[in-house]
C-alpha positions as CSV (number, residue, x, y, z in Angstrom):
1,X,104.9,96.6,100.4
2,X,104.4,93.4,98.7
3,X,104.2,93.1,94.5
4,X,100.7,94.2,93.4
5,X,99.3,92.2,90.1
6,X,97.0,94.6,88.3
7,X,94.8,92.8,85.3
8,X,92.5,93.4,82.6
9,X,90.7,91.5,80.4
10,X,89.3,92.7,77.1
11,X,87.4,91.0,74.2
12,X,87.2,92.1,70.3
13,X,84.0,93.6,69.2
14,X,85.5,93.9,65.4
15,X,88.7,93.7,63.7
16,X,90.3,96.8,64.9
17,X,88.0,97.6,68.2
18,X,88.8,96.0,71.6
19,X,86.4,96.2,74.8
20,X,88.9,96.7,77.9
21,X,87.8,96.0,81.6
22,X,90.0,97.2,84.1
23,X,88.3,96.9,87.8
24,X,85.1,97.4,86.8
25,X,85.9,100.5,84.1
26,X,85.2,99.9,80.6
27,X,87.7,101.4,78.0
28,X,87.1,101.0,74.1
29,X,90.4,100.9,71.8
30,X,90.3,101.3,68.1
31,X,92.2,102.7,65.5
32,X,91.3,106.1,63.5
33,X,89.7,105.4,60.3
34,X,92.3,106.6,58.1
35,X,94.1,102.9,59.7
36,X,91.2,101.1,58.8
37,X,89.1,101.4,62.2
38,X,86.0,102.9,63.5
39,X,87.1,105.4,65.6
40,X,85.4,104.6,68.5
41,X,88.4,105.6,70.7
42,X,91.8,106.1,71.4
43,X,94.0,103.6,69.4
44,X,96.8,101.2,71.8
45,X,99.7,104.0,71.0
46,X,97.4,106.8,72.1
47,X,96.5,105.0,75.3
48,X,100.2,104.7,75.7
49,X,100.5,108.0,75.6
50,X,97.9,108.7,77.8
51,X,98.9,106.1,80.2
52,X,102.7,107.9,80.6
53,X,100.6,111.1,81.1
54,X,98.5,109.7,83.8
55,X,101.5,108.6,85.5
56,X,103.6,111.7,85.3
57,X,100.7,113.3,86.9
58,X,100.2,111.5,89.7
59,X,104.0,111.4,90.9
60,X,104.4,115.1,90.3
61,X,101.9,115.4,92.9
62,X,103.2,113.2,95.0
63,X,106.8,114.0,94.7
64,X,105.8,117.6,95.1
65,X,103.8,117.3,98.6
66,X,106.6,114.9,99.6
67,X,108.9,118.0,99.1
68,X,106.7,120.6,100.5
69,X,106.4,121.9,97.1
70,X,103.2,124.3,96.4
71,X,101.8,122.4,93.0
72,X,98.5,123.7,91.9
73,X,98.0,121.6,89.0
74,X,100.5,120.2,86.1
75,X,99.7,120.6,82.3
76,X,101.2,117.4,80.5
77,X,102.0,117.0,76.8
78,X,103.1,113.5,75.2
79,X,103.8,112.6,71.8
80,X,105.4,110.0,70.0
81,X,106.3,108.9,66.4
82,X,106.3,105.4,65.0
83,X,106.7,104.5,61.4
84,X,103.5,102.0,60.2
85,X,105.1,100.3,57.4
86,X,105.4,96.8,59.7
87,X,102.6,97.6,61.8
88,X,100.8,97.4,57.9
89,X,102.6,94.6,56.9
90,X,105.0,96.1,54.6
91,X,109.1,94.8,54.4
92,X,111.5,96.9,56.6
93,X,114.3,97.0,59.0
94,X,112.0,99.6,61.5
95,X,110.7,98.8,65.2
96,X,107.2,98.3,64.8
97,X,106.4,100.7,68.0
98,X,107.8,103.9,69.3
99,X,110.8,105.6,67.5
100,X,111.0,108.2,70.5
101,X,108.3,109.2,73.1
102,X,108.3,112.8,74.4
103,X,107.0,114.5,77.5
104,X,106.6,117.8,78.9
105,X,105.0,118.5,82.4
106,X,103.9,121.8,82.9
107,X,103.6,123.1,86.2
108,X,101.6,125.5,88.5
109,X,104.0,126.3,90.7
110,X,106.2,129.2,92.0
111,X,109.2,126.9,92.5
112,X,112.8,127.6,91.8
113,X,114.8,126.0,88.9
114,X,117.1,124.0,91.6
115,X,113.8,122.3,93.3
116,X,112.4,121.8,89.6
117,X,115.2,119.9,88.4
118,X,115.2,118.0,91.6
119,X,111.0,117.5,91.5
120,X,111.7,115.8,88.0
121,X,114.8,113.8,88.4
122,X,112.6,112.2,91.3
123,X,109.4,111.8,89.0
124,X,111.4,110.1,86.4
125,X,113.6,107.6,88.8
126,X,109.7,106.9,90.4
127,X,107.0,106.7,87.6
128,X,106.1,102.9,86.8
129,X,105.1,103.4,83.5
130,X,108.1,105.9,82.7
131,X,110.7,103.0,84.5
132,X,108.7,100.2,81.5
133,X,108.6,102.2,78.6
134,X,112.8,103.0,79.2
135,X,113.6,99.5,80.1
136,X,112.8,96.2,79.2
137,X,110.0,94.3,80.5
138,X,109.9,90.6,79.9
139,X,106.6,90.0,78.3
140,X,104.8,86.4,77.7
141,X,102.3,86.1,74.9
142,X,100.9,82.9,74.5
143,X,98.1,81.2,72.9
144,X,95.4,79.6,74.5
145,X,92.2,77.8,72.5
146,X,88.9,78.6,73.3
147,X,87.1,75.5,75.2
């Protein structure tokens, strides 16, 4: 198959909320009040988060019908810690994102251990968004004025 480009476009509404349009779906990003948002959704880490989950998901089914593994359903949990002293603007020698993102997928399954490790060796070697977040990804900001 040839590469796929996938694109969103997104516009501020205020200082910490973002309008997101992906293919016709609308999603709203802001930080929690405590970070000096709104909260009138998930901030950019959370949709991180959720964007690993979503992922996961969909090539634990896949992976499992491609082994003729029963899965009824998969529970996922992901978390991850960041510090925000440079995210706030405050001196240090931190990242500004992710110290460490964990994941745990949960299955509905009556599978053995050996097809289990197997299932997730395979969903980790194929997830997009697992295969970005472990290596890098050249990425291009650049500035453009208005007009």
């Amino acid at each position: 198959m040839a590469d796929v480009t996938f694109r969103v476009k997104a516009h501020s509404e205020n200082p910490t909320k973002t309008v997101a349009k992906a293919r016709g779906f609308e999603m709203v990003i802001d930080e929690p009040v405590e970070m000096g948002g709104t909260n009138a959704g998930p901030n950019p880490i959370e949709y991180l988060l959720a964007t690993l989950a979503g992922c996961l998901n969909v090539m634990s089914h896949v992976i499992a019908k491609e082994m003729n593994m029963q899965l009824n359903g998969v529970e996922i949990h992901v978390s991850g810690t960041l510090n925000t002293d440079k995210f706030s603007g405050v001196e240090t020698d931190e990242r500004a994102g992710l110290k460490q993102i964990n994941a745990e997928i949960i299955p509905d399954t009556d599978a053995d251990e050996a097809t289990l490790k197997k299932w997730l060796t395979t969903i980790e070697s194929r997830c997009p968004v697992n295969d970005n977040l472990s290596n890098p990804t050249p990425v291009n900001i650049k500035v453009k004025k208005k007009g």
